[in-house]
C-alpha positions as CSV (number, residue, x, y, z in Angstrom):
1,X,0.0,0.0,0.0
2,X,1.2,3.2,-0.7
3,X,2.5,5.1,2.0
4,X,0.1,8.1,0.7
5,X,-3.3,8.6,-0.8
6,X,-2.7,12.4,-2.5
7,X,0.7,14.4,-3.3
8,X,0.1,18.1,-3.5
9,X,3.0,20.7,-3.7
10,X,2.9,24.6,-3.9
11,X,3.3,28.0,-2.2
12,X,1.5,28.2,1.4
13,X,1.8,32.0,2.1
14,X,0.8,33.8,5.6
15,X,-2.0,35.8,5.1
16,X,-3.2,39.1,6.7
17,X,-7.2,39.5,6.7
18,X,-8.5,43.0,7.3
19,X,-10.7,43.4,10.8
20,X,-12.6,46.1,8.8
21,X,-14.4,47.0,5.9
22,X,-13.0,49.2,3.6
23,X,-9.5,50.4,1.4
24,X,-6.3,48.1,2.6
25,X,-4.8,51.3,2.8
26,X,-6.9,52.0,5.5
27,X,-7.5,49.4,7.1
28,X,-5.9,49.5,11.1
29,X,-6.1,45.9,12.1
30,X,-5.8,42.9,11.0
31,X,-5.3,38.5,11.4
32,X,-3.5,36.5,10.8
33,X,-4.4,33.2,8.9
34,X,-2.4,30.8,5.4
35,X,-3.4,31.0,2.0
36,X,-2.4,29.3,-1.3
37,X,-4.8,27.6,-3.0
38,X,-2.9,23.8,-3.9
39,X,-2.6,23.7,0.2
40,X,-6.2,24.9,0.2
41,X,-7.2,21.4,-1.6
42,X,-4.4,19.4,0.5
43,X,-6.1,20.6,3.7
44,X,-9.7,19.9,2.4
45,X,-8.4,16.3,1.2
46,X,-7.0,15.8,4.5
47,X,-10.0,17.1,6.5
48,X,-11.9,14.4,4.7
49,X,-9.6,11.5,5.9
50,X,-7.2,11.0,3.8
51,X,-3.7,10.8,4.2
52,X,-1.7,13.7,2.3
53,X,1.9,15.0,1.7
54,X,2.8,18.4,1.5
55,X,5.7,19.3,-0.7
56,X,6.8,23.0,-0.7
57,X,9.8,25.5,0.8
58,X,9.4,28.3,3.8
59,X,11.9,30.4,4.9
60,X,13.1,30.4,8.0
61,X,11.4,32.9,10.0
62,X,8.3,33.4,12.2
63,X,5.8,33.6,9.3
64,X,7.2,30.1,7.7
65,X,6.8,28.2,11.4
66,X,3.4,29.7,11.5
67,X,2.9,28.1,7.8
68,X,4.1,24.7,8.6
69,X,2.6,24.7,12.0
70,X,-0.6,25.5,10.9
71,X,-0.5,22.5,8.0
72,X,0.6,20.3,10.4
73,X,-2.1,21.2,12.7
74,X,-4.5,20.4,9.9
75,X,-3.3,16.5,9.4
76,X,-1.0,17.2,6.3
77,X,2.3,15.4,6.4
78,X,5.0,18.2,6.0
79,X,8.1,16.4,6.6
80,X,9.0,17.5,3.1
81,X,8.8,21.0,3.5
82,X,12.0,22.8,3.4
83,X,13.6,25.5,5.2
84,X,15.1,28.4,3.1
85,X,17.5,30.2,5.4
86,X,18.1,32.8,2.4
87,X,14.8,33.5,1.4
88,X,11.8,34.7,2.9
89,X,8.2,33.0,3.3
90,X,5.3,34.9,1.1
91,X,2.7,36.7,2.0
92,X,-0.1,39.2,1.3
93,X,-3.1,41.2,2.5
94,X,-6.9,40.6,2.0
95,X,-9.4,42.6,2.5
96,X,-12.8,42.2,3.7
97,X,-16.5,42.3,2.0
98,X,-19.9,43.2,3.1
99,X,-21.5,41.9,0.1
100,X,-19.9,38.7,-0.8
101,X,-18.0,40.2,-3.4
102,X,-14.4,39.6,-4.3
103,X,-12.1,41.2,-1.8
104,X,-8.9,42.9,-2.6
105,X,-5.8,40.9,-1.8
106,X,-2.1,42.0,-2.2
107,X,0.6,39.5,-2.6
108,X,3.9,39.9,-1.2
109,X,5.7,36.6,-3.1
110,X,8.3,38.1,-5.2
111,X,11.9,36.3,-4.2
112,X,10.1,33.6,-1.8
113,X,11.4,30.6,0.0
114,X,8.9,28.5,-2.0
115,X,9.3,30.4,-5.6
116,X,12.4,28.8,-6.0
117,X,10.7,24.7,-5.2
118,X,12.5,22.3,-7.7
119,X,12.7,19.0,-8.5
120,X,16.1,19.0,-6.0
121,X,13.1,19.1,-3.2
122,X,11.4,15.7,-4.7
123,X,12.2,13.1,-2.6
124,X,11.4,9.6,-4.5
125,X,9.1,8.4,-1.7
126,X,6.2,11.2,-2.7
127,X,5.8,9.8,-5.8
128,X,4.6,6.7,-4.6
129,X,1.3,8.3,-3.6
130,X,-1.9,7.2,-5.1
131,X,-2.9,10.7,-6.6
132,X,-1.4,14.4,-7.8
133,X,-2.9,17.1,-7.3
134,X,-1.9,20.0,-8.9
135,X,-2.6,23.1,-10.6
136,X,-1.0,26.2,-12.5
137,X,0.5,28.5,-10.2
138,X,3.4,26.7,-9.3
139,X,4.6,26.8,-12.7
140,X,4.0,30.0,-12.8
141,X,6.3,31.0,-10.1
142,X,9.6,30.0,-11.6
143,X,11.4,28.3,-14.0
144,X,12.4,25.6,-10.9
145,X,8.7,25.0,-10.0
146,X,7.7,24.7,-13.7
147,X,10.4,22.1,-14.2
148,X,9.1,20.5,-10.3
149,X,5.6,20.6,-11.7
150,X,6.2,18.9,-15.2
151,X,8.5,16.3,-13.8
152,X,6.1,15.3,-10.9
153,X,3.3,15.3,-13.7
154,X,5.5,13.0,-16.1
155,X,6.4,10.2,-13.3
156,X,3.0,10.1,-11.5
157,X,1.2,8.9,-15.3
158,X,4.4,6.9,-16.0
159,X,4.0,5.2,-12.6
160,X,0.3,4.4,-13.7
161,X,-1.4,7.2,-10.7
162,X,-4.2,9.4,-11.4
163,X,-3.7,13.3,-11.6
164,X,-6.2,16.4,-11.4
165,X,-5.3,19.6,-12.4
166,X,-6.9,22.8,-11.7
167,X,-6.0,26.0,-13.9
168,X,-6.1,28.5,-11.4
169,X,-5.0,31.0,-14.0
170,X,-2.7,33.7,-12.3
171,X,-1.8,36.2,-15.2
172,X,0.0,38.6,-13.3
173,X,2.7,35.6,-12.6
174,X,3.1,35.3,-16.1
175,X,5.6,37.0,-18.6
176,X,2.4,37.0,-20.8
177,X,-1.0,35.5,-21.9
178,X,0.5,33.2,-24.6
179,X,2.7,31.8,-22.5
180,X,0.7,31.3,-19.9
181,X,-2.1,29.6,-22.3
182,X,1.0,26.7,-24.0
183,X,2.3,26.5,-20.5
184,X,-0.6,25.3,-18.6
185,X,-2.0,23.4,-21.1
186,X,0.5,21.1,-21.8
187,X,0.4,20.7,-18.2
188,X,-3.2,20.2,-18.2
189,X,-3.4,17.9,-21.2
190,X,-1.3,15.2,-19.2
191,X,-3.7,15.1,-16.1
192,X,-6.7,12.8,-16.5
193,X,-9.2,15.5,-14.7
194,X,-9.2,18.7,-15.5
195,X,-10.8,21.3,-13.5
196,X,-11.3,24.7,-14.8
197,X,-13.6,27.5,-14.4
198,X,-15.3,28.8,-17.4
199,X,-13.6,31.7,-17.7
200,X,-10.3,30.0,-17.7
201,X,-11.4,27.3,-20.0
202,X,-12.3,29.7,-22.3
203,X,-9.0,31.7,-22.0
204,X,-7.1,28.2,-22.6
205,X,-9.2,26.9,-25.5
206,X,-10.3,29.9,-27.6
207,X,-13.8,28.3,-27.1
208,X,-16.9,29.1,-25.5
209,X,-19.6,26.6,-25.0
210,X,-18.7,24.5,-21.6
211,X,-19.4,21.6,-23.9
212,X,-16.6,22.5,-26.6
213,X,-14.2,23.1,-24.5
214,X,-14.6,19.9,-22.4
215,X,-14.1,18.3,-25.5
216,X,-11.1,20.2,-26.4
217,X,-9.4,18.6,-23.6
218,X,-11.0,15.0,-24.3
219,X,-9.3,15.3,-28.0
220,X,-5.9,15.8,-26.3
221,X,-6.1,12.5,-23.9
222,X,-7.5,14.1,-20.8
223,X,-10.0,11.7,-19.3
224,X,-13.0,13.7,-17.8
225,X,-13.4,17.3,-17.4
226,X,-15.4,19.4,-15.2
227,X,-16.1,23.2,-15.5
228,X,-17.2,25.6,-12.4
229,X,-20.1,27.1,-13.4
230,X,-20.6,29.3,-10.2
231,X,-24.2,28.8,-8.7
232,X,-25.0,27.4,-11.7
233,X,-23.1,24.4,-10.3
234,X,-20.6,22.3,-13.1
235,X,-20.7,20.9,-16.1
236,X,-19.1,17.5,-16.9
237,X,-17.7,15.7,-19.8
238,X,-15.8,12.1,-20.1
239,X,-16.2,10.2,-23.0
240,X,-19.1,8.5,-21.6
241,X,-20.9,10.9,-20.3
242,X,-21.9,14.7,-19.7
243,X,-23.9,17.5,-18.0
244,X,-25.0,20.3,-16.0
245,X,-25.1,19.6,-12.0
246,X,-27.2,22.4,-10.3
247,X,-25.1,23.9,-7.1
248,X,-26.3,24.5,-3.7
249,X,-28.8,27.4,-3.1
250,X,-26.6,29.7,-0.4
251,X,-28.4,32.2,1.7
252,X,-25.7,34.6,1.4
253,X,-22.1,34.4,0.2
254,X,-19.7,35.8,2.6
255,X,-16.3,35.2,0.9
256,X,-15.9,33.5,-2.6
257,X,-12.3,33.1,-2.3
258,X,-11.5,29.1,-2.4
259,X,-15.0,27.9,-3.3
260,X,-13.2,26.4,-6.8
261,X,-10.8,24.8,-4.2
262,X,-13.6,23.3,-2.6
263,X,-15.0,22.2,-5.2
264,X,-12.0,20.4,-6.5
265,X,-11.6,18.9,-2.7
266,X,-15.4,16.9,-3.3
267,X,-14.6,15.7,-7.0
268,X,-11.0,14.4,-6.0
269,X,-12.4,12.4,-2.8
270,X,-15.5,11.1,-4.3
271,X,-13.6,9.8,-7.5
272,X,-10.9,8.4,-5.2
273,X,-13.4,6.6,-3.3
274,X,-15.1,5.0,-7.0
275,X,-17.8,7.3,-7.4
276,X,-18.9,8.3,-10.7
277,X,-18.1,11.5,-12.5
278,X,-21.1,13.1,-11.8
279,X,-21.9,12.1,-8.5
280,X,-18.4,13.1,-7.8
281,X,-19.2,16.7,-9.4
282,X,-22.3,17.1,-6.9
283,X,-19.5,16.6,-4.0
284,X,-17.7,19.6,-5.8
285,X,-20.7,22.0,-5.8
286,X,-22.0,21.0,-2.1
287,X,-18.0,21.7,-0.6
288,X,-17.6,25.0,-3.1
289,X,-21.0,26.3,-1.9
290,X,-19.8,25.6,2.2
291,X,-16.6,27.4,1.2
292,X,-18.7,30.7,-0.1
293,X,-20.2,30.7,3.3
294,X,-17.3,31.2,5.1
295,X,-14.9,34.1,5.8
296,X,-11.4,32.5,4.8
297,X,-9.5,30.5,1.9
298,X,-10.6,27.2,3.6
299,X,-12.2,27.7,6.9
300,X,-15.3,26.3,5.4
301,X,-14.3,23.0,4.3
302,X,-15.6,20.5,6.0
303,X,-14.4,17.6,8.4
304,X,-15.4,14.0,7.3
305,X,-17.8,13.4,10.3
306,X,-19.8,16.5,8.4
307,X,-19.9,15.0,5.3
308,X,-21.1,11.6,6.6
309,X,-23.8,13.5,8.1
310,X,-25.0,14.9,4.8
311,X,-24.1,12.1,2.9
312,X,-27.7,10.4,3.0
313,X,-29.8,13.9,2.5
314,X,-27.7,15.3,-0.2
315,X,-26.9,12.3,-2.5
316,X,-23.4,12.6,-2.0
């Protein structure tokens, strides 16, 4: 048995939430909480049962033990994590909403500890986990963690495990849209789930229709594709099978940061588990519409006794 079910790497930054309404400029106080949405997933993953490593780099100061501390504290194994003595751990600053909508952030990452995560920070036990997760920020933060991401990518499918990606499209990491676009997707094209919003499927396709661009990725060897719809819910395509799952009414959105996270959390453990597609797609919408209700990145995932206990009412 492998010694873990889910390998998930990235940038885990410290993260500043405003007390207060308003400009971040003026904003007075402020606390303190992580951030970074491949750990977002890790920690939903975990929270669910499973047993997940944590591959990444924080430097060596107060803001990188909070980082690790707090993973650990949430039930990821982060004996891999490095400590960068020359380089500082990321942060940034988030402000706070009244009416659900996206709040400002401001990232402080430039020159981090865990920009510079390469394939030098692999150790060979990590890829004998049962599943990758990852997504396309880390190859967006250096040449290092591009080359870390499309090596970990190339030996999990050669070893015969199953990989998700999510997009998570971050243009202004990028040195431009073009290369963003060829650089995720032949990332993406390798995975066997694919998990983009619409907008970003659109912005990697050149197509509109949920369907078409599902089927973009189909033609390219991808598996099964799923596209956030936002309270619309998802639309699905494998080669089987396809179509629209309605989300989960919410009485009011308090903060939509990590609700795609979420929602890649519920399809990665129901399909892990042998669910179907779109079974595992009603997952995603129910754990991306807790997340909405919930100030924080992933304060409203939930634990697995929770989703045991909507299990039976919810179909899920």
């Amino acid at each position: 048995m492998p010694e873990f079910d889910i390998l998930s790497f990235g940038e885990t930054m410290a993260m500043f939430v405003a007390d207060e309404y308003g400009e971040l400029a003026r904003v007075k106080r402020f606390h303190k909480r992580i951030a970074g949405a491949d750990s977002n997933v890790a920690i939903g993953l975990a929270r669910l049962g499973l047993n997940v490593a944590w591959l990444s780099r924080v430097g060596k100061d107060s803001l990188g033990r909070f980082v690790t501390d707090t993973l650990v504290d949430e039930g990821l194994d982060c004996r891999f994590v490095r400590t960068d003595p020359a380089r500082p751990t990321g942060f940034q600053l988030k402000g706070s909403e009244a009416d659900g909508r996206d709040p400002a952030v401001e990232y402080f990452r430039k020159g981090s500890a865990a920009s510079v995560l390469s394939v030098a920070d692999l150790d060979p036990s990590l890829l004998r986990a049962r599943h990758l997760h990852a997504t396309g920020i880390p190859p967006a933060l250096s040449p290092q963690a591009l080359e870390l991401s499309a090596s970990l990518i190339r030996q999990m499918r050669e070893a015969g495990h199953s990989i998700s990606f999510d997009p998570n499209l971050r243009p202004a990491l990028w040195a431009d849209q073009r290369t963003m676009v060829d650089t995720v997707n032949r990332l993406a094209c390798q995975a066997h789930w694919v998990l983009p919003g619409l907008a970003e499927g659109q912005m990697l396709t050149g197509v509109e229709a949920p369907r078409d661009i599902a089927g973009w990725y189909l033609e390219r060897g991808v598996e099964a594709v799923a596209i956030k719809l936002g309270p619309e819910g998802a639309y699905y395509r494998t080669a089987q099978d396809e179509g629209v799952v309605e989300g989960f009414a919410v009485a009011r959105v308090i903060d939509t940061v990590g609700a795609g996270d979420g929602f890649a959390v519920g399809v990665i453990s129901a399909l892990l588990e042998g669910q179907g597609f779109a079974q595992a797609v009603r997952r995603g919408n129910w754990i991306g519409s807790l997340a909405v209700q919930s100030q924080g990145d992933m304060e409203g995932l939930p634990r697995r006794e929770q989703l045991e206990a909507a299990r039976l009412a919810l179909s899920l």
